[in-house]
C-alpha positions in Angstrom: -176.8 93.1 -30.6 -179.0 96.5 -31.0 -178.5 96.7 -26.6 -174.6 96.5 -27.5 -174.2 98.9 -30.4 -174.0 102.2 -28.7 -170.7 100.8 -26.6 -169.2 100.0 -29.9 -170.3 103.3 -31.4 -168.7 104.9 -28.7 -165.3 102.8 -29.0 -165.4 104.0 -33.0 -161.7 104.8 -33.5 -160.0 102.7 -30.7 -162.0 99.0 -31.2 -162.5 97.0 -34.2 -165.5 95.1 -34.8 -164.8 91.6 -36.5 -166.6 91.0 -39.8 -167.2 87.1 -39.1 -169.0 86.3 -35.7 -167.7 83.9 -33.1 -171.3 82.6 -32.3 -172.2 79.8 -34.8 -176.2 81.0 -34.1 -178.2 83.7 -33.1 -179.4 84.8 -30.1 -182.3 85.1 -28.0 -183.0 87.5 -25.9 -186.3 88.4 -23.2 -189.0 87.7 -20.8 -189.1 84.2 -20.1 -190.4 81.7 -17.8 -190.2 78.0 -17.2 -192.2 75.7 -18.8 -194.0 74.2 -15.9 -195.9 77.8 -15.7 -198.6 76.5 -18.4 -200.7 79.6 -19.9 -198.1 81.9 -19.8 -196.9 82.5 -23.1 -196.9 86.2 -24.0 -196.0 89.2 -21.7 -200.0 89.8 -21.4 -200.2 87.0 -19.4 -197.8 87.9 -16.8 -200.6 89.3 -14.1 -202.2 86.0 -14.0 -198.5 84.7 -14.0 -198.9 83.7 -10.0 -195.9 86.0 -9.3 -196.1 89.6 -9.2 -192.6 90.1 -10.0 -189.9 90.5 -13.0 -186.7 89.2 -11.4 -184.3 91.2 -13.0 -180.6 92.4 -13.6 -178.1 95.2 -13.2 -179.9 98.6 -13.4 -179.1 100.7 -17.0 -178.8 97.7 -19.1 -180.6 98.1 -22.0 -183.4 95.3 -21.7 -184.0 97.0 -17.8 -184.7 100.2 -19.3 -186.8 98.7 -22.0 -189.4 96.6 -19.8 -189.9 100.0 -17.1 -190.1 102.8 -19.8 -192.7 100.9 -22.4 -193.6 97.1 -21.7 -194.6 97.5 -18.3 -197.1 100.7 -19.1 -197.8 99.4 -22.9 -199.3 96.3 -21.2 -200.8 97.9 -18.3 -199.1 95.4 -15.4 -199.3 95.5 -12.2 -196.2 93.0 -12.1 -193.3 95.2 -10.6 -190.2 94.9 -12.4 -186.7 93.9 -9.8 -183.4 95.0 -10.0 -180.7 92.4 -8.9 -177.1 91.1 -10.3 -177.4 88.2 -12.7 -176.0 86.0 -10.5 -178.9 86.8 -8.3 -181.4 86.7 -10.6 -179.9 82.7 -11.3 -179.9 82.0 -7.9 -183.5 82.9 -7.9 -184.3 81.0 -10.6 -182.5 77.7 -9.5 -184.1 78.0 -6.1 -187.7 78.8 -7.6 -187.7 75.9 -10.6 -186.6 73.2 -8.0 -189.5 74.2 -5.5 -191.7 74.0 -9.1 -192.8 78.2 -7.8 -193.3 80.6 -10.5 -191.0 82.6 -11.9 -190.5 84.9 -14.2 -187.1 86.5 -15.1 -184.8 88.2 -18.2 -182.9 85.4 -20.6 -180.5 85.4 -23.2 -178.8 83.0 -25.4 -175.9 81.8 -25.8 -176.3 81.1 -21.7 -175.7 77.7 -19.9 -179.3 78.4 -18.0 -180.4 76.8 -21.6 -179.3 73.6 -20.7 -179.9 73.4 -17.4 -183.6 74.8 -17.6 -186.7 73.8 -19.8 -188.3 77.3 -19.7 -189.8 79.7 -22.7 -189.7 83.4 -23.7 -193.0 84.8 -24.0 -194.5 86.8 -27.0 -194.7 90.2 -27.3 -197.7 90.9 -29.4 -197.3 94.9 -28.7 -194.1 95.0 -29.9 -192.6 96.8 -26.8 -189.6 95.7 -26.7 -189.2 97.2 -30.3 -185.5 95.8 -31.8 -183.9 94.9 -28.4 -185.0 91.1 -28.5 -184.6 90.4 -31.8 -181.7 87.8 -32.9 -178.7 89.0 -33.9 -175.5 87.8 -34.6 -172.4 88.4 -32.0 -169.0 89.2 -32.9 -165.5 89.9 -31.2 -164.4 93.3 -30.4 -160.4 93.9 -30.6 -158.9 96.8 -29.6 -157.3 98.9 -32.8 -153.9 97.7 -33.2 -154.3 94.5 -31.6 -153.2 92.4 -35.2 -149.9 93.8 -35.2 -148.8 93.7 -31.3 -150.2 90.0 -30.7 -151.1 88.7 -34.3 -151.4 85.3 -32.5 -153.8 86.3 -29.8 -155.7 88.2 -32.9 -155.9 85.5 -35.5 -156.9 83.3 -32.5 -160.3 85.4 -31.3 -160.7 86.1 -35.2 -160.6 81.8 -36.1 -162.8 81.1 -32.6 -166.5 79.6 -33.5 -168.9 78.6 -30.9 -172.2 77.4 -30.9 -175.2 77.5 -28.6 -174.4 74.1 -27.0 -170.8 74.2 -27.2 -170.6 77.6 -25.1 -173.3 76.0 -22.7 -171.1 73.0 -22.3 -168.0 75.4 -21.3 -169.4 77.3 -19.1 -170.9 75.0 -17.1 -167.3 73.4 -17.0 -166.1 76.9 -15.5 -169.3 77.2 -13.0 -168.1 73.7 -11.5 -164.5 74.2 -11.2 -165.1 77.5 -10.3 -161.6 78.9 -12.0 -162.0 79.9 -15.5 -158.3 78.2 -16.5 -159.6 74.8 -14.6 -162.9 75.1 -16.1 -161.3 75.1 -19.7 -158.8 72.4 -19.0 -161.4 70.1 -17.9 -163.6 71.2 -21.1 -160.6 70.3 -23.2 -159.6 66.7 -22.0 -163.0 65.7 -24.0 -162.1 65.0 -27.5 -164.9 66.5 -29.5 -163.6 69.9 -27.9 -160.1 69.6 -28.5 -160.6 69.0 -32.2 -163.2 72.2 -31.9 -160.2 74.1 -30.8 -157.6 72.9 -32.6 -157.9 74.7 -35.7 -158.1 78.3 -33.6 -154.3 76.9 -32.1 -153.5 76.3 -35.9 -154.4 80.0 -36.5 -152.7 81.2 -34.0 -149.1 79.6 -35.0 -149.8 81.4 -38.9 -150.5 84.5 -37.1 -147.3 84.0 -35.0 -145.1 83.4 -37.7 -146.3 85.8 -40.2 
């Protein structure tokens, strides 16, 4: 993703891109808010939003930086733009969607939210958000060496393939156990994911032996 680029740029040398990405899909990334909030569909619309707010993420991430230096002044909006974590920012939207209140927040996918909230991102007619939001593929990132010192681990990551649902669908298995290893165990004793999987475990036994 354009947001991600400079921390691989800055890795050149000691990480190693893969060529084929792991996300069966491309992403989305923005302003969004849920679908209840009818007649708010671009960003131009967000001072007649009912909130005057952007609930937001960590400071210095990329999309943060974006929306304070250029789509807050190219727009002119009074809406004031708020730092939180992003597990802030999703408590605020879980407590705001089931009171039906407007909200308005930053969303990507792949992300769980997507199945769990009916919501939209809104247009951006100016173009302020220049390349950050637009789709783009995801890959893994290995450290250099990696294929020789674990060439099962490696041909693993390099044979994984998700897509939008099916890393919804595992995450929201880790969010309910709350323990990453239980979260996958549980995703795993449905079929359909097991057979997802098993050719990455097939992978990883060629890597191992080669």
């Amino acid at each position: 993703m354009p947001n991600h680029k400079q921390y691989v740029d800055e890795g050149e040398g000691r990480i190693e891109a893969l060529k084929a990405p792991w996300y069966v899909g491309r992403t989305k990334y923005g302003i969004a808010v849920p679908d209840y909030m009818k007649g708010v569909d671009s960003i131009s619309d967000l001072d007649s939003s009912g909130t005057g707010m952007i609930t937001g993420i960590e400071p210095g991430t990329v999309l943060m930086e974006r929306i304070a230096s250029d789509v807050i002044p190219r727009y002119d909006l009074r809406s004031n733009l708020v730092e939180a974590s992003t597990p802030a920012m999703l408590a605020e939207l879980k407590q705001a969607y089931g009171m039906q209140e407007p909200i308005v927040f930053l969303a990507w996918s792949p992300h769980w939210r997507n199945r769990e909230y009916d919501f939209h991102y809104l247009s951006d007619p100016k173009n302020a958000m220049g390349p950050v939001d637009a789709p783009q593929s995801i890959h893994a990132v290995a450290r250099k060496g990696l294929a020789d010192d674990d060439p099962a681990a490696y041909a693993l990551i390099k044979a994984m393939r998700l897509d939008a649902d099916q890393v919804a669908s595992l995450e929201i298995s880790i969010n309910n156990a709350g323990n990453p290893e239980t979260g996958v165990r549980r995703w795993l004793k449905e079929k359909k994911n097991r057979e997802l999987v098993r050719p990455w475990v097939e992978a990883a036994k060629i890597g191992q032996e080669e």
